[in-house]
C-alpha positions in Angstrom: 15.9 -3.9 17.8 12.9 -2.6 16.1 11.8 -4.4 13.1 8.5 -3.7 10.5 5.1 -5.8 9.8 3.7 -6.3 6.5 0.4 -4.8 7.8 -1.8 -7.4 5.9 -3.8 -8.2 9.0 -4.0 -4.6 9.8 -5.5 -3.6 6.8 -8.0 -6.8 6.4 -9.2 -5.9 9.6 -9.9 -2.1 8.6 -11.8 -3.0 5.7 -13.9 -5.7 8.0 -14.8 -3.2 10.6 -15.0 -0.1 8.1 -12.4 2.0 9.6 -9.0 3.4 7.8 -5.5 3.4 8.9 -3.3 6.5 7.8 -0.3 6.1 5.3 1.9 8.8 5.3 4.9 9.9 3.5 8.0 10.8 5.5 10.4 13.2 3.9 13.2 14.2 6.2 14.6 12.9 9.9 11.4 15.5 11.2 9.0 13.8 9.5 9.9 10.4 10.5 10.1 11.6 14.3 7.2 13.5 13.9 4.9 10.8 12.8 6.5 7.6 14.8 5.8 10.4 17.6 2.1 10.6 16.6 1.7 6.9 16.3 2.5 6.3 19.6 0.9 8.8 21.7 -2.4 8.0 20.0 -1.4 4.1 20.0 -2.7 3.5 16.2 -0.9 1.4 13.9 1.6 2.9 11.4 2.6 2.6 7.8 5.2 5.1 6.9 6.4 5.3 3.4 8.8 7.1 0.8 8.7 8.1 -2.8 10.9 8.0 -5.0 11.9 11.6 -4.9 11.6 11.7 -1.6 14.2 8.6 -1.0 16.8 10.3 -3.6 16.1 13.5 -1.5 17.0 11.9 1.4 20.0 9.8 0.3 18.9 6.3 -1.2 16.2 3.4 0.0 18.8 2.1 2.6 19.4 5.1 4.3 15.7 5.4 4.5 15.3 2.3 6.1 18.1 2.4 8.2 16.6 5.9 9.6 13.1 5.2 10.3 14.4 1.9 12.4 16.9 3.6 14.1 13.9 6.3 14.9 11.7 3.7 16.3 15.0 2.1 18.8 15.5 5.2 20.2 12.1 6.7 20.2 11.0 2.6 22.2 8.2 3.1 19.9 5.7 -0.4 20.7 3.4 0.1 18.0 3.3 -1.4 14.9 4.9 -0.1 12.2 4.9 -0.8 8.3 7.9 0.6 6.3 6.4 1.2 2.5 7.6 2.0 -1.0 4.8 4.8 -2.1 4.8 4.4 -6.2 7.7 2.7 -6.8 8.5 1.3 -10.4 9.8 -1.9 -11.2 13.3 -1.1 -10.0 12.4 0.6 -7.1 10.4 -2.0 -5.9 12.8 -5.0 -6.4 15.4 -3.1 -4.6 12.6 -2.3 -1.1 11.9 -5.9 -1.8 15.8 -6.8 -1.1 16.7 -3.8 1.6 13.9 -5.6 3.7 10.8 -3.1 3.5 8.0 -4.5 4.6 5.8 -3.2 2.0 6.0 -1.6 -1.7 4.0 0.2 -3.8 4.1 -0.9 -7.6 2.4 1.5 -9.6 2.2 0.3 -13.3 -0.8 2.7 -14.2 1.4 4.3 -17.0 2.1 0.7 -18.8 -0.6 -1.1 -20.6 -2.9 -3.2 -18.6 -1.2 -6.3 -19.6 2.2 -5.2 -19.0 1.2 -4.0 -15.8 -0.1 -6.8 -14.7 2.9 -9.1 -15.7 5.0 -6.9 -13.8 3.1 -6.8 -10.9 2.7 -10.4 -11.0 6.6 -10.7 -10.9 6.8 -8.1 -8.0 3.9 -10.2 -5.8 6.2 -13.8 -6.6 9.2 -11.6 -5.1 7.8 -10.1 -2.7 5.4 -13.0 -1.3 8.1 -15.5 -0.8 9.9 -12.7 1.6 6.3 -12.2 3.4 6.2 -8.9 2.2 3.1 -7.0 1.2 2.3 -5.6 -2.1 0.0 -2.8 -3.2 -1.0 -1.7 -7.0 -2.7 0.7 -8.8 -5.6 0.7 -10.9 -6.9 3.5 -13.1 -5.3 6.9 -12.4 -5.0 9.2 -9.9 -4.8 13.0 -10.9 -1.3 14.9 -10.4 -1.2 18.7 -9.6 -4.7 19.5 -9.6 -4.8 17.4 -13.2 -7.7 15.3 -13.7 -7.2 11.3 -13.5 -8.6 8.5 -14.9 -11.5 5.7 -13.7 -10.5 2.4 -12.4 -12.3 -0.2 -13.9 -14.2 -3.5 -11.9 -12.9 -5.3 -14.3 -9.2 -4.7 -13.7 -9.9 -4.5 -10.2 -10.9 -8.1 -10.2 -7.9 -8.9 -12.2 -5.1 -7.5 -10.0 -7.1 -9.3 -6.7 -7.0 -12.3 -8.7 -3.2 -11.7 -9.3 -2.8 -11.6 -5.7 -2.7 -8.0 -4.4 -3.1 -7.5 -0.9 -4.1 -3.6 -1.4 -5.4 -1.9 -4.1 -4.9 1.7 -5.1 -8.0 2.9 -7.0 -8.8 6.2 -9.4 -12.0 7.5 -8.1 -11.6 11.1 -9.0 -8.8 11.4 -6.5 -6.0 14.0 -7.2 -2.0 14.0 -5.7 -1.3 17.7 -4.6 -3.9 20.4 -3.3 -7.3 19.8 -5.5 -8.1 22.5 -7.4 -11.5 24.9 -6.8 -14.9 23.3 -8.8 -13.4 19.3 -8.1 -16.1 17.1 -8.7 -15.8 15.1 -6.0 -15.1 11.4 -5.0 -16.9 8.3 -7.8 -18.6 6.9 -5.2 -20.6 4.8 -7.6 -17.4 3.6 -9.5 -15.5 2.9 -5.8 -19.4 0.9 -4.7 -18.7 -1.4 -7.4 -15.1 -1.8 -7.0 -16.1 -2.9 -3.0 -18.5 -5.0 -4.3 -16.5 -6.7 -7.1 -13.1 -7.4 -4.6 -15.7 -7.4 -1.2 -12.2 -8.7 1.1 -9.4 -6.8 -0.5 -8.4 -3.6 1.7 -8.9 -0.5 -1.0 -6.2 2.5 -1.0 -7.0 6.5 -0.9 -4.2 8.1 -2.5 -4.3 12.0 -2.1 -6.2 11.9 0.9 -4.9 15.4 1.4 -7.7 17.8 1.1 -10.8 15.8 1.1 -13.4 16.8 2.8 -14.6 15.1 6.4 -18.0 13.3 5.0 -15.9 12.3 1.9 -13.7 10.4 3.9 -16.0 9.0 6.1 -18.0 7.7 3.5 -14.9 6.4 1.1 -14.4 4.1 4.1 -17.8 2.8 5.0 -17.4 1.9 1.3 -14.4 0.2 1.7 -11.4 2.4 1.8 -9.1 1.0 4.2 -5.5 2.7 4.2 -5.5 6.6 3.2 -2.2 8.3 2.4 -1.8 11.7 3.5 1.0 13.5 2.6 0.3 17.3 1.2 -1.5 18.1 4.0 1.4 17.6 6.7 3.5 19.6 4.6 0.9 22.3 4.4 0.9 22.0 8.4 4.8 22.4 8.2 4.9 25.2 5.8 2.5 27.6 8.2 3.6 26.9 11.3 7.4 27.7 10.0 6.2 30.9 8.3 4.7 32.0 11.5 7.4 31.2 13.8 9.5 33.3 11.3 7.2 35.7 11.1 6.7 36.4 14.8 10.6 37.3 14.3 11.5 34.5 16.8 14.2 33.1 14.5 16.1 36.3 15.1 16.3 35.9 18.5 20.0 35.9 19.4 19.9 35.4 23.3 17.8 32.1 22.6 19.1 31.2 19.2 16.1 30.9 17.9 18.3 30.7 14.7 18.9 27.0 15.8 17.4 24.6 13.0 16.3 22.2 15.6 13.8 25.4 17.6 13.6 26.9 14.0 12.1 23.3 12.9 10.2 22.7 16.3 7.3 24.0 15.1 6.7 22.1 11.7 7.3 19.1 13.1 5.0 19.4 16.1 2.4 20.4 13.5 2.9 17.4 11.8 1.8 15.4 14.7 -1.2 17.5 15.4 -2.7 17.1 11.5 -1.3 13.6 11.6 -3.7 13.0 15.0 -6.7 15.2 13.4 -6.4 12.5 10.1 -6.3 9.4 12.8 -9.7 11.0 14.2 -11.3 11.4 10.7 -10.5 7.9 9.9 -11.8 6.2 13.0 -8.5 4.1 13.6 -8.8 2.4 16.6 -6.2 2.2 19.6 -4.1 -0.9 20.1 -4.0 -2.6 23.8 -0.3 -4.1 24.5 -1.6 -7.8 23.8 -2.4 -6.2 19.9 0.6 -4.8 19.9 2.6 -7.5 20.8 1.1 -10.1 18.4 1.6 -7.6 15.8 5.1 -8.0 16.2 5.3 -11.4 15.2 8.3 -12.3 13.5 6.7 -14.5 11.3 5.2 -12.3 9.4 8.6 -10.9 7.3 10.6 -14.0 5.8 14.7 -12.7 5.9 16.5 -13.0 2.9 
């Protein structure tokens, strides 16, 4: 039976030898395929997460779960794969913590510093004694083209100190498609961020969108996981519209009406953008020895 890694070691050792490893969000049984599909057949490690909305879309945290293992029995997928809660609140993330995820997200940023630290120090206790990783979030990162907010060193060095084993910073990064004139990744605020927390793996959320050399250089800075989702639904969107527009859908005699043809072509765009991202970020391939000592059992604690 499959089962999911916290992906601490993973991560440690992307930050170590400046290369990223993809997080990205799955949003329906497609998605999931799509990406366990694209894990595999480029042999890269694999954190797969849901949000909120996108676990309520899909029918609850469990079912969520339940799917993406189910996925990787049938799929025999061998490579390792994280299961995480992408900006969960307190709730959220004691509930993944219970179901067995293997990661959460606990994203605070809208509390006072102090509060969010408390909390997050409650999550870690949790979520440490079931060997389960824990990311937070620092400063603000911009929704719908709306600018964010700075994360500071100093808070940096506060939530490392509380234990973190990721850390989600605001370095001018937006959520969403960016919007025309964006300034840009703070490279000098993320240099001192590296400096200040030099073993911590540092998260790139809306990775979507940035340019190549942007990338390239957030991770030879010290970005070490990257999640992507916009862009895969981007890839989705187009390569549905064409396949509609080419009038194949209304082609009786092959029932090219069929979700599963009609919804071929998204999904198999997925796993293109999700391999283009994989080649942007350097990840490495995995040999079977990796792969196999990644699956250590150890590593996740059962209730």
């Amino acid at each position: 039976m499959a089962y999911f890694v916290n992906g601490n070691d993973i991560f440690k050792k992307a930050r170590k030898e400046h290369y990223a490893v993809g997080a990205y969000n799955t949003n329906n049984l497609e998605w999931t395929r799509a990406l366990l599909r694209g894990a595999e057949e480029t042999r890269t490690p694999l954190l797969i997460q849901v949000s909120t909305g996108a676990a309520k879309y899909m029918g609850g945290y469990k079912l969520v779960k339940d799917l993406v293992e189910d996925s990787m029995d049938a799929m025999n997928i061998s490579v390792p794969v994280i299961l995480n809660l992408d900006h969960g609140d307190y709730d959220s993330a004691i509930e993944c913590i219970k179901l067995g995820y293997s990661s959460v997200m606990f994203d605070g940023h809208a509390l006072p510093t102090e509060e969010n630290l408390a909390k997050t120090k409650e999550i870690i206790k949790l979520a440490h004694e079931r060997g389960i990783s824990v990311e937070a979030e620092i400063g603000k990162i911009g929704e719908n083209q709306g600018a964010g907010e700075l994360a500071s060193v100093e808070d940096a060095k506060a939530f490392v100190a509380a234990g973190v084993d990721k850390l989600a910073c605001g370095i001018g990064n937006i959520h969403g498609v960016y919007p025309e004139g964006w300034s840009g990744l703070n490279f000098d605020r993320l240099k001192e961020i590296a400096e200040a927390v030099p073993e911590t793996p540092l998260v790139l959320h809306g990775g979507s969108g940035i340019p190549q050399d942007q990338i390239e250089k957030a991770i030879s800075l010290g970005i070490s996981k990257i999640n992507i989702n916009t862009e895969f639904q981007l890839a989705f969107q187009e390569a549905t519209r064409k396949y509609i527009e080419e009038g194949k859908d209304q082609d009786k005699s092959k029932k090219g009406y069929d979700p599963r043809k009609l919804l071929l072509p998204g999904t198999e765009a997925i796993t293109d953008s999700m391999k283009e991202m994989i080649s942007w970020m350097g990840t490495p391939s995995i040999d079977d020895k990796e792969a196999d000592a990644s699956f250590d059992r150890s590593s996740l604690n059962e209730e």
